[in-house]
VOMIDREN-871621 format. One record per residue: x negated, y, z negated of N, C-alpha, C in turn; residue in one letter. Coordinates in steps of 0.02 Angstrom, whole numbers, plus 50000, padded with zeros to 5 digits. Each point is the difference from the previous one (the first is absolute). Example, Ala and Ser with C-alpha at 12.3 -4.5 7.8 and 13.67 -1.06 7.14 Angstrom:
<recs>
493404971649610500455005950000499555006050000a500185005350036499585005949997500395005549963s
</recs>
This chain:
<recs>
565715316650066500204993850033499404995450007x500004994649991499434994449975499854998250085x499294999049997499914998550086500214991650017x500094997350063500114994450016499394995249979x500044994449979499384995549982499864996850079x499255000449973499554998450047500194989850042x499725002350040500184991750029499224997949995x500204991949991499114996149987499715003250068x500275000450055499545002650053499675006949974x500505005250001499745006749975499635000449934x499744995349954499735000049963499344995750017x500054994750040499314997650040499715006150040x500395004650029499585004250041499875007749971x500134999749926499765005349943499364996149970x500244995249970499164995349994499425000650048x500134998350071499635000750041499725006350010x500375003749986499815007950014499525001949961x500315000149935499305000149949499524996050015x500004996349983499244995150033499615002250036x500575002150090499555003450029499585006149984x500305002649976499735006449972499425001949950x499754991149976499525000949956499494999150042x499894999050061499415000050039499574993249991x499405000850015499544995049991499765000249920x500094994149969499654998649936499544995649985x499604999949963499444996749972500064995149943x500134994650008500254996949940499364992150000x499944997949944499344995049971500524995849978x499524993350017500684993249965499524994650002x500244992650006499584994850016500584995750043x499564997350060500374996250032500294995449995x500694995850016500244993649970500585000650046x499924993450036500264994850034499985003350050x499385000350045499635003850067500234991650049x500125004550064500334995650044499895003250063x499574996050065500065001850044500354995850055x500255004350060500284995450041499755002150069x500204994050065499905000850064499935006550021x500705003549998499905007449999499475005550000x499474999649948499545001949978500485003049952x500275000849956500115003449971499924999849902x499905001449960499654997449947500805000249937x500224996149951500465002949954499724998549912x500025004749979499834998349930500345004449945x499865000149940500245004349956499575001049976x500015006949969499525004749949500335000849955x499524994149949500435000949914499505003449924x500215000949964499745001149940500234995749941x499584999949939500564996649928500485004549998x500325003950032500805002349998500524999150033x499695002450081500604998550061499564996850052x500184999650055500114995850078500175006250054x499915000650050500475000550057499404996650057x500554997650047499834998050074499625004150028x499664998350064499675004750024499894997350064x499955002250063499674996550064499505006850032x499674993350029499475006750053499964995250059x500225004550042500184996450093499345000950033x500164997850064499304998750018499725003050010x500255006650046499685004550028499565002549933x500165001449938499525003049955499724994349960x499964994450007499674993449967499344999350054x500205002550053499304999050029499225006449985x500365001549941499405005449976499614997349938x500354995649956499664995649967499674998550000x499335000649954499114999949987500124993949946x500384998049962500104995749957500614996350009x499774991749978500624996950027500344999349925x500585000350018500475002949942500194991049968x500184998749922499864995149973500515001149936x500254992249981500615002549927499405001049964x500105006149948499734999549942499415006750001x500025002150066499705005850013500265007149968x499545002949985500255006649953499955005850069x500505004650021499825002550090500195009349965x499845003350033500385008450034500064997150044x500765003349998500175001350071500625004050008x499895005650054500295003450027500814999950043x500635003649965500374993350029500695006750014x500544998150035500685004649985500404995749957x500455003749963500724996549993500594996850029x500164995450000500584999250056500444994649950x500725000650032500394999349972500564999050050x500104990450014500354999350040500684996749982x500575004450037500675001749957500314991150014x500034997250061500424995350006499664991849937x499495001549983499904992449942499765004749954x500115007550000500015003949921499034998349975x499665001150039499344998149970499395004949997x499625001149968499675004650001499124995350004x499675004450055499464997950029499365005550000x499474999349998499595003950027499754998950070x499915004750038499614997750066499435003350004x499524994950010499385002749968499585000550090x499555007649991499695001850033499284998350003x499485002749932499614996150000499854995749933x499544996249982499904996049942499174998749988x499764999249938499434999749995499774995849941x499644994949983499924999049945499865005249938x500264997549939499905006749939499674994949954x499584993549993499814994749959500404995749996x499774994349980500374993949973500534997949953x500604998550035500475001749936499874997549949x500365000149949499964994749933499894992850002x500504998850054500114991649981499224997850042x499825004150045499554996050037499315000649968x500235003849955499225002349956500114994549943x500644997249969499904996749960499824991350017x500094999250072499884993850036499305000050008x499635006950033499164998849975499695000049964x500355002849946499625000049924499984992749968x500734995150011499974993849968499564994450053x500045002550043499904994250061498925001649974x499885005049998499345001549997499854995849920x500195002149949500184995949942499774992250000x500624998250047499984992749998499294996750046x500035002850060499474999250031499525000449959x499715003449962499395000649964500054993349936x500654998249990499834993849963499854993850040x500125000550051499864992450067500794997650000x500555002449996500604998250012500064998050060x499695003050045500084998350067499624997350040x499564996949966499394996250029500284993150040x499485000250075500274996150043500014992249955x499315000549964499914992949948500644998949963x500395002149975500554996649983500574999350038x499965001250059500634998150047499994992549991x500434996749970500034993450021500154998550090x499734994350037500275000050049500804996549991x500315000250059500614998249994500284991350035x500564998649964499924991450014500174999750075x499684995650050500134997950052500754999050011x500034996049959500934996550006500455000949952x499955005949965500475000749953500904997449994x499914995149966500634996349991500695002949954x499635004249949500545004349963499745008450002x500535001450025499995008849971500525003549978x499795005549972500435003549963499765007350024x500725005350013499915005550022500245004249945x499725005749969500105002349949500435008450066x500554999849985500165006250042500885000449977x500405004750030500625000549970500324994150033x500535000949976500604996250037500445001850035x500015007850012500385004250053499755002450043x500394997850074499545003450038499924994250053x499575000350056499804998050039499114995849994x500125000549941498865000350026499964991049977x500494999249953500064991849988500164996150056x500545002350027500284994950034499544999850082x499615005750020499785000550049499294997249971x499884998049963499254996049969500104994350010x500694997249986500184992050004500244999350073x500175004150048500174999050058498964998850028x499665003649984499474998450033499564993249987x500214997849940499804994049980500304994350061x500645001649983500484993750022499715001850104x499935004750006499985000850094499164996850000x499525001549962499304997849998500194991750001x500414997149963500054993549970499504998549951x500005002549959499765000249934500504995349968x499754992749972500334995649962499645000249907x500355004649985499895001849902500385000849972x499925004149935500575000249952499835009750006x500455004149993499845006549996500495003649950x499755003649942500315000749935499975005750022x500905005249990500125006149996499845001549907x499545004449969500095003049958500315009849993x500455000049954500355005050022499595006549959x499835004350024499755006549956500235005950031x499995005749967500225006750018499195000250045x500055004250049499345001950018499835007050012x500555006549998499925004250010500275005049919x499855006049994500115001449925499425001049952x500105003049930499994996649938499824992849966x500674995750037500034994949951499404994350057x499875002950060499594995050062499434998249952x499475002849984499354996649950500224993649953x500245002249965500304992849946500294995550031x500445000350058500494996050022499594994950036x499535001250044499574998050032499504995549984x499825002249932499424997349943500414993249983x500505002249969500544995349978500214993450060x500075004750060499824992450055499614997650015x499325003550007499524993550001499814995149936x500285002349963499964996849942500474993250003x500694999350035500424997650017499694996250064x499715002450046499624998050054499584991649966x499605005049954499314993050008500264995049944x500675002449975500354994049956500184993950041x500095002050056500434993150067499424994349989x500544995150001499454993450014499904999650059x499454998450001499574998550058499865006650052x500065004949964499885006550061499454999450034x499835003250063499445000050027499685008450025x500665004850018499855007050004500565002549972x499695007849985500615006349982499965004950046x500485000650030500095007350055500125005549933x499995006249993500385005349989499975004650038x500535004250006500265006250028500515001450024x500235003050035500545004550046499975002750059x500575003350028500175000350079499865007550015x499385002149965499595007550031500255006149944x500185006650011499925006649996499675003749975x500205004949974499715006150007499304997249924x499705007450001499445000049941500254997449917x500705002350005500195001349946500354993749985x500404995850055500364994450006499514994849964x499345000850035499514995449992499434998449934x500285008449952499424998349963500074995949945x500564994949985499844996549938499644995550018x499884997850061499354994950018499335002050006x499895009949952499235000849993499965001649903x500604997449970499994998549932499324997949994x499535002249925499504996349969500254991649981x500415000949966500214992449982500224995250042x500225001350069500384994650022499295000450049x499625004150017499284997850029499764995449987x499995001449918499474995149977500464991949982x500445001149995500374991549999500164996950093x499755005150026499844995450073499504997750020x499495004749955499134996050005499984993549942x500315003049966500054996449935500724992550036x500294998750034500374992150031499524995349996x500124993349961499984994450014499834997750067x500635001750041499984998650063499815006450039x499924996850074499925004950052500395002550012x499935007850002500465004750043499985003250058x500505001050005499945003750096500455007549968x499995006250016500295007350011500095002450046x500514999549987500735000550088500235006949974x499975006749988500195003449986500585001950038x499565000050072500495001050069499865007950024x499425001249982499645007250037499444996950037x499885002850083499564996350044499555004849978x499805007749979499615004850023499725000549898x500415003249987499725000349913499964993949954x499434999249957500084995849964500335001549935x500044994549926500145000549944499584998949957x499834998649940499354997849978500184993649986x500814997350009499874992049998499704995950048x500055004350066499514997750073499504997749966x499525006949976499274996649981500004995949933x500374997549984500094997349940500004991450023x500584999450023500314993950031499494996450045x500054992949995499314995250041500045001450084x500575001450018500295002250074500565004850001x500005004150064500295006649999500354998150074x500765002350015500324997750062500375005950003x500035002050055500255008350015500734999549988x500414993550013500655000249972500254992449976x500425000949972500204991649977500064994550049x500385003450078499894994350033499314997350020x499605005350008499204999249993499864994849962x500155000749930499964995449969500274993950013x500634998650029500174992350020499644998950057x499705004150045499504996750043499594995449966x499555004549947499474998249970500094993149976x500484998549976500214995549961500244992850051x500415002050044500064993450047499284999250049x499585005150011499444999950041499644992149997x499764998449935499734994149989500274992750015x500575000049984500214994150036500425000150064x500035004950039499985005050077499394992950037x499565002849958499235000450025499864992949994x500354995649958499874994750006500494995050030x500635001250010500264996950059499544999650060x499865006750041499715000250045499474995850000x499554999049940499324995750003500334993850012x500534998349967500334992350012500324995250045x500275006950073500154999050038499375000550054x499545005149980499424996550056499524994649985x500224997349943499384993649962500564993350046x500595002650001500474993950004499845000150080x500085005750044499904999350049499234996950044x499355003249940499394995250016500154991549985x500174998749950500294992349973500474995450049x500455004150031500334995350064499555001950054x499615002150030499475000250055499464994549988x499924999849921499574992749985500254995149969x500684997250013500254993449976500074995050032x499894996050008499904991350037500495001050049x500515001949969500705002750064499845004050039x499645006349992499925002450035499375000850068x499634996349968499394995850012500114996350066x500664995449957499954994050053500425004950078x500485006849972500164999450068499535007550040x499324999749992499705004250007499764994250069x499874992949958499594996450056500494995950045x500665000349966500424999450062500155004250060x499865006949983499915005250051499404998450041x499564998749972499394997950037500074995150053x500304993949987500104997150015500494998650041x500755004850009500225001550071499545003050038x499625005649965499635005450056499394991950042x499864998449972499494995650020500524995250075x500314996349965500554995950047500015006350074x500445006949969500095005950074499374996750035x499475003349970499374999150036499854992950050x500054995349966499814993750032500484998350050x500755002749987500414997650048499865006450068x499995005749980499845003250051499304997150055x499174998949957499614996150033500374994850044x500454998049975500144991950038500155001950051x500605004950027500554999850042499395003150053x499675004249962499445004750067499734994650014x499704993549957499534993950057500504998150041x500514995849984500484997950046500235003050046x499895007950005500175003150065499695000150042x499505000949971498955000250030500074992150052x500374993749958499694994650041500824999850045x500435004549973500734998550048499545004150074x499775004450004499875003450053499454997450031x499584997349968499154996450038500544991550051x500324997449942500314993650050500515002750062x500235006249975500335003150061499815001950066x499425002549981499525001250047499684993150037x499634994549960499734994850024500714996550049x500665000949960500454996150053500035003050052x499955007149999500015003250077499524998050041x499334998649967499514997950053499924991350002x500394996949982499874993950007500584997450050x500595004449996500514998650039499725004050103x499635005449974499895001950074499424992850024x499474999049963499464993350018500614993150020x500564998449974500094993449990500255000050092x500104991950018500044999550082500655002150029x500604998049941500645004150029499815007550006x499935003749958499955008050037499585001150067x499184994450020499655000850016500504999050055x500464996450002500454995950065500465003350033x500275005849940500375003750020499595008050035x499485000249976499745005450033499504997350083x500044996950002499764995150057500684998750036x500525000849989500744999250011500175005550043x499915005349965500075008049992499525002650053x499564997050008499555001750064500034998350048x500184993150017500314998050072500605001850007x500405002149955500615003250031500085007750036x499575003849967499645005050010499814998750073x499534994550017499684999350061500424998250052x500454996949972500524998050063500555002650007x499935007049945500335005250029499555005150054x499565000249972499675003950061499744995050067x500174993949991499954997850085500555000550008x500784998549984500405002350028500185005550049x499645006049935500095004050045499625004650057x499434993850003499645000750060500314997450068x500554995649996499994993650020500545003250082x499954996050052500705002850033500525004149994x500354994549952500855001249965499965005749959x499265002149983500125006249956500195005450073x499584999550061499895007150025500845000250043x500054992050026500635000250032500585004949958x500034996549932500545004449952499835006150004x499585003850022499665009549992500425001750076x500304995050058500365003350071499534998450063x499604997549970499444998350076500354990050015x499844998950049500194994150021499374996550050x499944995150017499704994150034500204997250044x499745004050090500054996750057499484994650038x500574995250008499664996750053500124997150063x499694995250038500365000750073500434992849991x500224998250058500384992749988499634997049998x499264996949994499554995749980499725000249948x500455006249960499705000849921499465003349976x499795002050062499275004249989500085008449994x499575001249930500125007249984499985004350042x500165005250019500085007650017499635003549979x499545001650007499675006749935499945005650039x500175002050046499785004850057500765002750051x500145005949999500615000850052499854999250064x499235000750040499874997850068500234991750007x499864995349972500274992849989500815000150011x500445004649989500675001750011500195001350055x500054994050056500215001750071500565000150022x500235003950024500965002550029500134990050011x500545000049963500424992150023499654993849948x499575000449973499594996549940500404999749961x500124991849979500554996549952499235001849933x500535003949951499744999849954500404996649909x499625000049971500454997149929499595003549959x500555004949951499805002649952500284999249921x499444998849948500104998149954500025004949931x500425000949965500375004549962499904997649919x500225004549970499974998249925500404994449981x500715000850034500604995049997500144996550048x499484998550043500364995750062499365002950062x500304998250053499604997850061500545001950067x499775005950041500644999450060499345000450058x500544998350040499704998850084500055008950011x499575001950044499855004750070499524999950064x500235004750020499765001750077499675005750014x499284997650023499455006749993500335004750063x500165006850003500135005550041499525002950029x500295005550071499455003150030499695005149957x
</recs>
């Protein structure tokens, strides 16, 4: 009886099994398309001229690393099998890693780069410098993709006012060397050009190397015009870097570069314009019209302080000319005999009579001042605050 067939699960976890079972292995490769992230964690593949597989090393064992790991590196390294069933993929997870020499490709990048160098290919003396205001350019790069249109977005946000020529080439491949050659060739045909960008939007060692071709090197030293090499790797170079009159870690780099100059000269134009209206007759004249209110503040303020100065001195003199003159003198001379003839008043009789005392005398009118003078039957007349009555002195 024939057994039941296996399910993709039960056959992911027979794969796995074996795998596991081969333990730790030792396997030699060269690195390509090494990638690290936030994580710490590192991803690359270990390939040969035959096969590939993936590979990662996490952090915890990346922090044992004596060498910083690089595309194009030839490594040992120590790794398990794994084999994960749900995206069907087969991985190494690597324990440790070590350099084993320089892979191929990176040996063949020092061998030509040393080459050329020794002919003066890369001598700073032939960098042309690059035009201030470049009015026409041409970008030698594909036409798919993102790296064009985000080149012309940095132009247009800089305000870069030019002409900017897409030329179309393969850039990755085989056919990338010729295609490339073939555009700058197309490049320095434009009328009136002023620069050539070439390159692309980054990867790996292998993505990148038709821009360390012998031939398309030398037809970038070898341009008419100036070039800039936008490969679009911040950390590794190409040998068109050292080739090319300027090197920009990525293409929009390059549209910096390129709007920078007339960037740079707006700004000069707007502070020349701004020194130029600070010194124009207009502005001149109302520099001394300012002056000339401030002056007015000033003088009108002086004024009002004299006029207060002499409002308060005549204020004063009227006070003392009005106490000197003969009416006040008349009225305080007024003010004093009234005063005085209030106090004789109230020295006077009628003051003490009004206090309850009164004024006797006899019927011949003669004062009293004494009660012995008061004899029993003595017609007397006594005089009052309000009036005057008769009496009769008692025993």
């Amino acid at each position: 009886m024939d057994s039941a067939p296996l399910t993709i699960s039960d056959l992911a976890d027979v794969l796995k099994g074996h795998l596991n079972g081969m333990g730790t292995l030792e396997v030699t490769g060269e690195i390509s398309g090494y990638k690290t992230y936030p994580s710490g964690h590192h991803y690359f593949a270990l390939k040969d001229s035959e096969a590939k597989v993936d590979c990662v090393l996490y952090s915890f064992q990346a922090r044992w690393l004596k060498t910083p790991l690089r595309d194009g590196m030839k490594v040992v390294a120590k790794a398990k099998a794994d084999f994960y069933g749900k995206t069907g993929k087969f991985s190494l997870i690597i324990d440790s890693i070590k350099p084993a020499g320089e892979g191929d490709l990176f040996q063949k990048f020092k061998e030509l780069q040393a080459k050329l160098k020794a002919e003066g290919l890369f001598e700073d003396e032939l960098k042309r410098p690059l035009p201030d205001f470049p009015k026409v350019v041409a970008f030698v790069t594909s036409e798919i993709g993102a790296v064009w249109h985000d080149f012309i977005e940095v132009l247009k946000t800089r305000g870069w006012s030019g002409t900017a020529w897409l030329v179309p080439a393969r850039v990755q491949g085989e056919a990338c060397p010729g295609s490339v050659i073939n555009g700058l060739k197309q490049a320095n045909e434009i009328p009136g050009i002023d620069l050539i960008v070439v390159g692309r939007g980054g990867g790996s060692m292998e993505d990148l190397w038709g821009f360390n071709d012998e031939a398309l090197v030398r037809a970038v030293r070898a341009s008419k015009t100036p070039v800039i090499s936008a490969v679009g790797h911040q950390t590794d170079f190409t040998l068109c870097d050292f080739a090319a009159d300027k090197r920009a870690e990525t293409p929009t780099a390059a549209a910096e570069l390129i709007a920078s100059g007339q960037a740079r000269l707006r700004q000069r134009l707007k502070l020349l314009a701004s020194e130029l209206a600070q010194h124009s007759p207009k502005a001149k004249l109302q520099s001394l019209y300012q002056d000339l209110d401030l002056l007015n503040e000033r003088l009108d303020g002086a004024a009002q302080e004299v006029v207060a100065e002499y409002r308060h001195r005549l204020s004063e003199l009227g006070g003392e000319l009005h106490r000197l003159s003969p009416k006040s003198r008349l009225g305080v001379t007024r003010e004093k005999l009234n005063q005085l003839g209030h106090r004789l008043r109230s020295a006077g009789f009628e003051s003490i009579l009004s206090r309850g005392y009164s004024i006797v005398r006899d019927a011949d009118g003669t004062v009293i001042s004494t009660s012995k003078a008061v004899t029993p039957g003595r017609k007397l007349r006594l005089k009052f605050n309000d009036g005057e009555a008769d009496a009769t002195g008692g025993s």
